[in-house]
C-alpha positions as CSV (number, residue, x, y, z in Angstrom):
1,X,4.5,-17.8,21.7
2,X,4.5,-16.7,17.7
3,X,7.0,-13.9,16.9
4,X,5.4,-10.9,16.1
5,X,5.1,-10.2,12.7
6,X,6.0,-6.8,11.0
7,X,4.5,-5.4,8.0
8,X,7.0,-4.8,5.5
9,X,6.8,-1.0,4.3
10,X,9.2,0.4,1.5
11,X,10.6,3.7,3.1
12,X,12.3,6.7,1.2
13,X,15.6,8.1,2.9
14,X,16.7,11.5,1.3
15,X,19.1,13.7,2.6
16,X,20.8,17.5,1.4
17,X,24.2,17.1,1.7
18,X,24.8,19.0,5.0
19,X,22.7,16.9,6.2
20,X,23.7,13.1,5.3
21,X,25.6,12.8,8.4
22,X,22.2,13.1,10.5
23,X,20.7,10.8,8.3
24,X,23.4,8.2,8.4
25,X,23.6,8.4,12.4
26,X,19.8,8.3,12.7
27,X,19.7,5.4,10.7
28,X,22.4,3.5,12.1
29,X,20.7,4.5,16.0
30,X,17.2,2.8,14.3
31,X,18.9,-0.2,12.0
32,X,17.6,-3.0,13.7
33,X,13.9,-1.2,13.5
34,X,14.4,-0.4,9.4
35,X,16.0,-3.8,8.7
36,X,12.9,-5.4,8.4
37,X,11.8,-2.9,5.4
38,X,12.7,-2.0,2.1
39,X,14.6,0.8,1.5
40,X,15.0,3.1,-0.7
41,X,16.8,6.4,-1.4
42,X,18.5,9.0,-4.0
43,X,22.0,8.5,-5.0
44,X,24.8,9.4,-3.2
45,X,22.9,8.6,-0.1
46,X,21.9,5.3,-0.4
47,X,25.3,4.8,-1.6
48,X,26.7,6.1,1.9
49,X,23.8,4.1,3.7
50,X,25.1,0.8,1.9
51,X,28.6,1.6,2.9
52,X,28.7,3.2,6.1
53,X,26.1,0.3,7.3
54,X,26.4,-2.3,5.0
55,X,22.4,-2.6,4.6
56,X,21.0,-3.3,1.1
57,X,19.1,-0.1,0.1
58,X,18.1,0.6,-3.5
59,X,19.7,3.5,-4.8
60,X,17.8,5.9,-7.7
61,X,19.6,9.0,-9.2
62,X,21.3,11.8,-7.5
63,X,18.6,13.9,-6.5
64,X,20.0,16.8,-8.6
65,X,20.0,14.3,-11.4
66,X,16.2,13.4,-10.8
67,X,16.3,10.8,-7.7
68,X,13.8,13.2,-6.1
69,X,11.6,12.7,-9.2
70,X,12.3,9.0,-9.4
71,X,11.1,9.5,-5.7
72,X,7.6,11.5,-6.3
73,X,6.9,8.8,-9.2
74,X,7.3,6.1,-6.4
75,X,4.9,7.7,-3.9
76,X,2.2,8.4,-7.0
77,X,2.2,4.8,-8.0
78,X,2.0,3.7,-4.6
79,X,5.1,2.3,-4.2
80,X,6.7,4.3,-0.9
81,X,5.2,4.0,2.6
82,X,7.1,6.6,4.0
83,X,9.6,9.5,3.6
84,X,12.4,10.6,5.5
85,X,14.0,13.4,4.0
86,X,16.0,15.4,5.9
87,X,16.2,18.8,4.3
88,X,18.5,21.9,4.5
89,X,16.2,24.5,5.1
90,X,19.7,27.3,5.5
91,X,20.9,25.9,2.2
92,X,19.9,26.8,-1.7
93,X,19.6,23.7,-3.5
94,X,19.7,23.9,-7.3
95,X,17.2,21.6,-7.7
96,X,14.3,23.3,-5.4
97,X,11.3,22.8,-8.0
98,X,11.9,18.7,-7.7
99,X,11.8,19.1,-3.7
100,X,9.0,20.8,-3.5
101,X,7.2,18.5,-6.3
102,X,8.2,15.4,-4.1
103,X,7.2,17.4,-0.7
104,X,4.1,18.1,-2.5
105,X,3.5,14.8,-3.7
106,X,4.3,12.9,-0.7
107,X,1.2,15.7,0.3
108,X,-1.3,14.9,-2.1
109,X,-0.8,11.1,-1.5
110,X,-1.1,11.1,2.4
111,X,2.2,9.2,2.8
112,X,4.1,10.4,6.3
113,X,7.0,12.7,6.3
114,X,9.7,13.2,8.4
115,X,11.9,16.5,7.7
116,X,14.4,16.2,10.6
117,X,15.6,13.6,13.4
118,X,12.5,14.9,15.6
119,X,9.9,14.0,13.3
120,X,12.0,11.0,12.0
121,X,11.8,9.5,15.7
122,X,8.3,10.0,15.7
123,X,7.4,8.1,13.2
124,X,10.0,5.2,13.6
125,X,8.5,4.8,17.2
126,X,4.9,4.8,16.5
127,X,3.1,1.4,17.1
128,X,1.9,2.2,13.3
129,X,5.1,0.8,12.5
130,X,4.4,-2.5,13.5
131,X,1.2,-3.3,12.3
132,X,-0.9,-3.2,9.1
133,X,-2.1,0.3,8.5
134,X,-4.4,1.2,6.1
135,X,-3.9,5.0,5.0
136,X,-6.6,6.9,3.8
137,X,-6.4,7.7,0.1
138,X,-7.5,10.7,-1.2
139,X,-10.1,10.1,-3.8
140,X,-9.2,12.2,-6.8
141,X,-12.0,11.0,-9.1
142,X,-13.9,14.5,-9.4
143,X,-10.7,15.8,-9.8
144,X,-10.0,13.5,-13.0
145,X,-13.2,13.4,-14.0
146,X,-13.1,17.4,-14.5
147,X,-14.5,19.1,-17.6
148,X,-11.5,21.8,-18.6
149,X,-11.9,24.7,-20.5
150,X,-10.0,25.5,-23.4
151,X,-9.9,28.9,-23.7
């Protein structure tokens, strides 16, 4: 019987500081399910992934530093699958505007998003995991296509 094959998807771990720990336990619950992908994430967490679980992940800036950014960019070009980013909502975070850019673009782009261990498990579980899917992409050519006033 042939081994079932998994698509490969590039997945996006963030987490806020008080909330790594979550992050880092939720992964190491679901390793054997995210093994099979390519991960990614902003600094200081994919350096704690890599250690704490000795899985390769690809590490971008800090997220203060512009990981988020580096993040958004990935999702706009079509690179990231899926985003797991567990957020402090009880926490100010100097760097709100590039949270709520990548939120926001992970929006506009249709890509799944997973804000806490709930909606993390969710999506980890779905059968969508573990076959082809084909997202719909918003179709943005009116919006590029646009005449704009200038002044």
């Amino acid at each position: 019987m042939p081994k079932e094959s998994i698509k490969k998807m590039n997945i996006a771990l963030v987490a806020h500081d008080h909330k790594k720990n979550d992050l880092i336990e939720w992964v190491k619950f679901n390793k054997g399910t995210l093994q099979p992908h390519e991960l990614y994430a902003t600094g200081t967490t994919g350096k704690l992934l890599a250690k704490e679980l000795k899985i390769p992940v690809n590490a971008m800036q800090s997220g203060p530093l512009g990981g988020d950014l580096q993040i958004g960019a990935m999702i706009s070009e079509g690179k990231i699958d899926i985003l797991i980013f567990f957020w402090d909502p009880l926490e100010a975070q100097p760097h709100d505007p590039d949270i709520k850019a990548l939120l926001r673009i992970a929006a506009v782009w249709n890509i799944p998003v997973a804000c806490n261990r709930a909606s993390a498990d969710y999506i980890i579980s779905s059968s969508l995991m573990k076959e082809k899917y084909e997202r719909v992409l918003p179709n943005y050519d009116d919006y590029r296509e646009r005449v704009v006033n200038r002044g």
